[in-house]
C-alpha positions as CSV (number, residue, x, y, z in Angstrom):
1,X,0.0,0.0,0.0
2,X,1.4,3.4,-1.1
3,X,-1.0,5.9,-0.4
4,X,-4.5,6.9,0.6
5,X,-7.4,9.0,-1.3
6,X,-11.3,9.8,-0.4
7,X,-13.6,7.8,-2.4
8,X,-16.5,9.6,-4.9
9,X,-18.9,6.8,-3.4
10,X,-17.8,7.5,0.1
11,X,-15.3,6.0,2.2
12,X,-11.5,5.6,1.7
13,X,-9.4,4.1,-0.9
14,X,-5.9,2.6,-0.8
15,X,-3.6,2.5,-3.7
16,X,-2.0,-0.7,-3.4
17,X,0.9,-2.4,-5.3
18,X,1.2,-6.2,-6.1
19,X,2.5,-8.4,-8.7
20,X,0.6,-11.4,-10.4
21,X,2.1,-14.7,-11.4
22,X,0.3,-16.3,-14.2
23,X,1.1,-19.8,-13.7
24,X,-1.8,-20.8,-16.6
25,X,1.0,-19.4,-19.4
26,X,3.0,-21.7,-21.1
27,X,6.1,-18.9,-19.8
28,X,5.8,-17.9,-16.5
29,X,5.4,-14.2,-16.6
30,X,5.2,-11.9,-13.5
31,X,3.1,-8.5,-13.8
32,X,3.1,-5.5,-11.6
33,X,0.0,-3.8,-10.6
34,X,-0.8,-1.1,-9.0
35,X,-5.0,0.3,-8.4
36,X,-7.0,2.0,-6.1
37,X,-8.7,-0.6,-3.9
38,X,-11.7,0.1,-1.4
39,X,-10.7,-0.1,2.5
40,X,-13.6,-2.1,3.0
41,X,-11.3,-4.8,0.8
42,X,-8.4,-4.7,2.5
43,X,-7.0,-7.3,4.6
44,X,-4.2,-6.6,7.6
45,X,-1.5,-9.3,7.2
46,X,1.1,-9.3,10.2
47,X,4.4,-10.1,8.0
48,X,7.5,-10.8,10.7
49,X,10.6,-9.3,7.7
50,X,13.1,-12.0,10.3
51,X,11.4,-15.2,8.4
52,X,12.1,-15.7,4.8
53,X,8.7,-16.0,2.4
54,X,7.6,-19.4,1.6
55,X,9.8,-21.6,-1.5
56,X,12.7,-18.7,-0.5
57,X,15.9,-20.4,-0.2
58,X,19.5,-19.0,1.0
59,X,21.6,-17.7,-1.9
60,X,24.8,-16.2,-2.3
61,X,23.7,-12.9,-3.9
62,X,27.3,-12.3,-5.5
63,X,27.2,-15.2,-7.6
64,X,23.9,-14.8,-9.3
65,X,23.9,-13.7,-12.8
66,X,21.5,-10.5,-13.4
């Protein structure tokens, strides 16, 4: 979530950044989003940043090839 903005319909409205994976494609492709969502919509997740996120595994950043 980046920001927040009064709704024409009433309420509040959060601007909110994700990405999609579209694991239907024959090449995986990853897509960034970002909308205006309704604050009735949105969900509180408690995220603890010390535990890596699921399928994450422990590389050596150095020796990957970007």
């Amino acid at each position: 979530m980046t920001g927040w903005r009064r709704a024409r319909r009433g309420g509040w409205e959060a601007k909110v950044v994700y990405v999609v994976d579209d694991p239907e494609r024959i090449q995986t492709s990853l897509a960034l989003h970002v909308d205006w969502i309704h604050a009735e919509r949105l969900v509180p997740v408690w995220v603890d940043p010390n535990v890596p996120p699921v399928g994450a595994t422990r590389a050596d950043v150095a020796s990957q090839d970007y």
